[in-house]
C-alpha positions in Angstrom: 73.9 102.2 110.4 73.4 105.6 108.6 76.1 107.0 110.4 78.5 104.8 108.7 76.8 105.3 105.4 77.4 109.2 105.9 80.8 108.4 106.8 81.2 106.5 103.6 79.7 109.3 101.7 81.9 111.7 103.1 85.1 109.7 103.1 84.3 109.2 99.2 85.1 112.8 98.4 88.8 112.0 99.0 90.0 109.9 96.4 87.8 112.2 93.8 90.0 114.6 95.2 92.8 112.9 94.5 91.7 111.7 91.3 91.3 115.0 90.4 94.8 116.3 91.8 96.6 113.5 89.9 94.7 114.4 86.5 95.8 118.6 87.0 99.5 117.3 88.0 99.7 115.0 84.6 98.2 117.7 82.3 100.7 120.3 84.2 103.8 117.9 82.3 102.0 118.9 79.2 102.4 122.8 80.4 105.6 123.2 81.3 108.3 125.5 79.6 110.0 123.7 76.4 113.1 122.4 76.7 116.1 124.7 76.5 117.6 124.8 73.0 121.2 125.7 73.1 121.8 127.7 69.9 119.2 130.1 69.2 119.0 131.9 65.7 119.0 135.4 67.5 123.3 134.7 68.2 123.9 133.5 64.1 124.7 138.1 63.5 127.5 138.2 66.5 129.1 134.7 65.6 129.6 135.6 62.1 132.2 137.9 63.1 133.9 135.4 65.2 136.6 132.8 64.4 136.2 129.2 64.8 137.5 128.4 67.9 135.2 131.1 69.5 131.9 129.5 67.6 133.0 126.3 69.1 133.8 127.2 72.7 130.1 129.2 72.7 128.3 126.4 71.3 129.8 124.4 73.6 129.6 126.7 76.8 125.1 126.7 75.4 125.1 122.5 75.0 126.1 122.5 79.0 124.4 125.5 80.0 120.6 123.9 78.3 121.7 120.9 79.4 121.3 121.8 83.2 118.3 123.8 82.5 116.7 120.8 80.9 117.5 118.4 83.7 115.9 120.9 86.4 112.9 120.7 83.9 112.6 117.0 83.2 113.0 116.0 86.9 110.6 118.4 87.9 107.9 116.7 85.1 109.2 113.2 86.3 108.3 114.3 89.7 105.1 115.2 89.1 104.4 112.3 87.0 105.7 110.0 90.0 103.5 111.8 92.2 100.4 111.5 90.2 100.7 107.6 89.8 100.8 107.2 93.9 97.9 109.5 93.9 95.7 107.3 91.3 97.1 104.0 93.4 96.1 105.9 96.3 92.4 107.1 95.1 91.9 103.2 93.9 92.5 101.7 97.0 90.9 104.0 98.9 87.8 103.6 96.4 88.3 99.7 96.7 88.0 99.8 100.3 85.4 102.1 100.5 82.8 100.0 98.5 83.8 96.8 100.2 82.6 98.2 103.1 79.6 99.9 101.5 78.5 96.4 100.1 79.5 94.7 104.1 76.7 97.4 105.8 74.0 97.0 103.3 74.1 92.9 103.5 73.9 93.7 106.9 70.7 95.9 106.7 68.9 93.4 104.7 66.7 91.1 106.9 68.0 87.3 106.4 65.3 85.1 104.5 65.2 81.7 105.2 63.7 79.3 102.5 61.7 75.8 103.8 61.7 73.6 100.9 59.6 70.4 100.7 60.0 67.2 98.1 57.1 65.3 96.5 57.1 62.3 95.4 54.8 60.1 93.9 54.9 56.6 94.1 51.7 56.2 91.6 52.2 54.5 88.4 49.3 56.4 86.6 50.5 59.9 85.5 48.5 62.7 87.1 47.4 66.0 85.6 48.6 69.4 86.8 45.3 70.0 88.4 45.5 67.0 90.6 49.1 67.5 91.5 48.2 70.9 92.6 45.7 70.1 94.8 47.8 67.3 96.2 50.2 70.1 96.8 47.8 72.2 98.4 46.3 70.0 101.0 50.3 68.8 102.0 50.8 73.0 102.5 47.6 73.2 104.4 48.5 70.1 106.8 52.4 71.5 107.6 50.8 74.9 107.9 48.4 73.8 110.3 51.0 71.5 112.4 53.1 74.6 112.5 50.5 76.9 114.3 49.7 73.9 116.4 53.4 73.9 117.4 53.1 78.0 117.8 
């Protein structure tokens, strides 16, 4: 028996470890770079001296480049966050499992008790005090006892 409790103790480590893992991959979403802006205030100088057509095709040409940048960086966080999720499903099943069969070995450590219950009944009309039903009770327990030990 306290093999499998060590076991159970050990085995418990690894959904903490994967709570943990799934709680640094969901803060990591919060870390990553910003999304890619696609016209920066640092280009305003150089386009001022362009026409148009040029400001239009070089907006453009940013939109598609940042939009490719931000896709890599979305999918990467959506990734992550898919990843986390099995990890917490994971860790709770795991955990689930783990006490289930924590709570099966210790019912079966515990030594069974049986209960022997016996009725009284009285068939007097007169009410009796607590005294006297007491003894009455006391000298029914003394008679199965002693029938029991004659059986033993």
């Amino acid at each position: 028996m306290d093999g499998n409790i060590r076991i159970i103790q050990f085995l418990s480590i690894v959904p903490i470890a994967f709570f943990i893992w799934s709680i640094l991959l969901l803060l990591s979403i919060f870390r990553t770079k910003p999304l890619d802006q696609a016209f920066t205030v640092s280009k305003y100088k150089d386009l001022l001296t362009k026409n148009f057509k040029e400001i239009l095709l070089y907006e453009i040409e940013a939109n598609a480049r940042s939009y490719t940048r931000n896709v890599i960086i979305t999918e990467k966080g959506s990734k992550r966050y898919a990843t986390a999720i099995k990890l917490v499903t994971i860790a709770l099943i795991i955990s689930i499992i783990l006490m289930m069969a924590n709570k099966f070995i210790t019912i079966e450590k515990e030594p069974r008790k049986t209960k022997v219950g016996i009725s009284f009944k009285i068939y007097n009309s007169r009410q009796k005090t607590m005294s006297e039903l007491s003894i009455e009770k006391m000298k029914i327990l003394y008679t199965v006892k002693t029938k029991l030990y004659e059986k033993l």
